[in-house]
C-alpha positions in Angstrom: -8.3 -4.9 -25.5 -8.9 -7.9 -23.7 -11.4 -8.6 -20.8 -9.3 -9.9 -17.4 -11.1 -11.1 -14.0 -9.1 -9.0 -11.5 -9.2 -10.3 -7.5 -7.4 -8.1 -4.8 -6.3 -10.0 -1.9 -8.2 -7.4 0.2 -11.0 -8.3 -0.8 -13.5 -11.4 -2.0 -14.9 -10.9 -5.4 -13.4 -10.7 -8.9 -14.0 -7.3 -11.1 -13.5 -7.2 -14.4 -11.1 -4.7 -15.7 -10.8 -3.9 -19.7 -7.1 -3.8 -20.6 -4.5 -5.1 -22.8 -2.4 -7.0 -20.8 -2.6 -8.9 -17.7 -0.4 -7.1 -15.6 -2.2 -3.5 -17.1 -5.8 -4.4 -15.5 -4.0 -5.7 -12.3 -2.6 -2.2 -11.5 -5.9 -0.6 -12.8 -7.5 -2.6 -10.5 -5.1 -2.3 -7.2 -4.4 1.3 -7.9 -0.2 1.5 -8.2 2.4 -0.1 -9.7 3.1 -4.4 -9.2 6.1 -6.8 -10.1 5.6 -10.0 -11.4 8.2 -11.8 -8.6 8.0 -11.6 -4.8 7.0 -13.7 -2.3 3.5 -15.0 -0.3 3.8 -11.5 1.9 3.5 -9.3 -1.1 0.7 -11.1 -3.2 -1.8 -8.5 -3.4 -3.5 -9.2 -6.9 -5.1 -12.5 -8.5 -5.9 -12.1 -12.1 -7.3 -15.0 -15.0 -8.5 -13.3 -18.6 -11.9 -14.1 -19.6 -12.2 -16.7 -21.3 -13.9 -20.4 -21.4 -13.0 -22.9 -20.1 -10.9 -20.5 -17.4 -7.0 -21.6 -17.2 -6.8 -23.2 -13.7 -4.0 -20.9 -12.2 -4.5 -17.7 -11.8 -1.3 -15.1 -12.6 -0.1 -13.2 -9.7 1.2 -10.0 -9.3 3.1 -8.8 -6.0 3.8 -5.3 -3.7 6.9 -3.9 -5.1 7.9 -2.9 -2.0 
């Protein structure tokens, strides 16, 4: 298990979420299921893993629908 910073569009702050992939502790984190393609409408989660120094670009996940 890895250690990911997880930020919801909704709202301001990072949480971090336990899991083993990315795209695992963004839908811990939003609550339902997210695709990795879409467009600016449907970005709903920001995540980075933890780790030092942070990779500059954070991997998106979108709304499915």
């Amino acid at each position: 298990m890895s250690t990911f910073q997880v930020r919801l569009l909704s709202e301001g702050d990072y949480q971090k979420v336990e899991a083993s992939i990315a795209k695992e502790a963004a839908e811990k984190h939003y609550g339902g299921e997210l695709s990795e393609v879409g467009n600016n409408h449907q970005l709903r989660v920001l995540v980075h893993k933890m780790m030092w120094p942070r990779a500059p670009s954070p991997i998106l996940f979108y709304d499915r629908n």
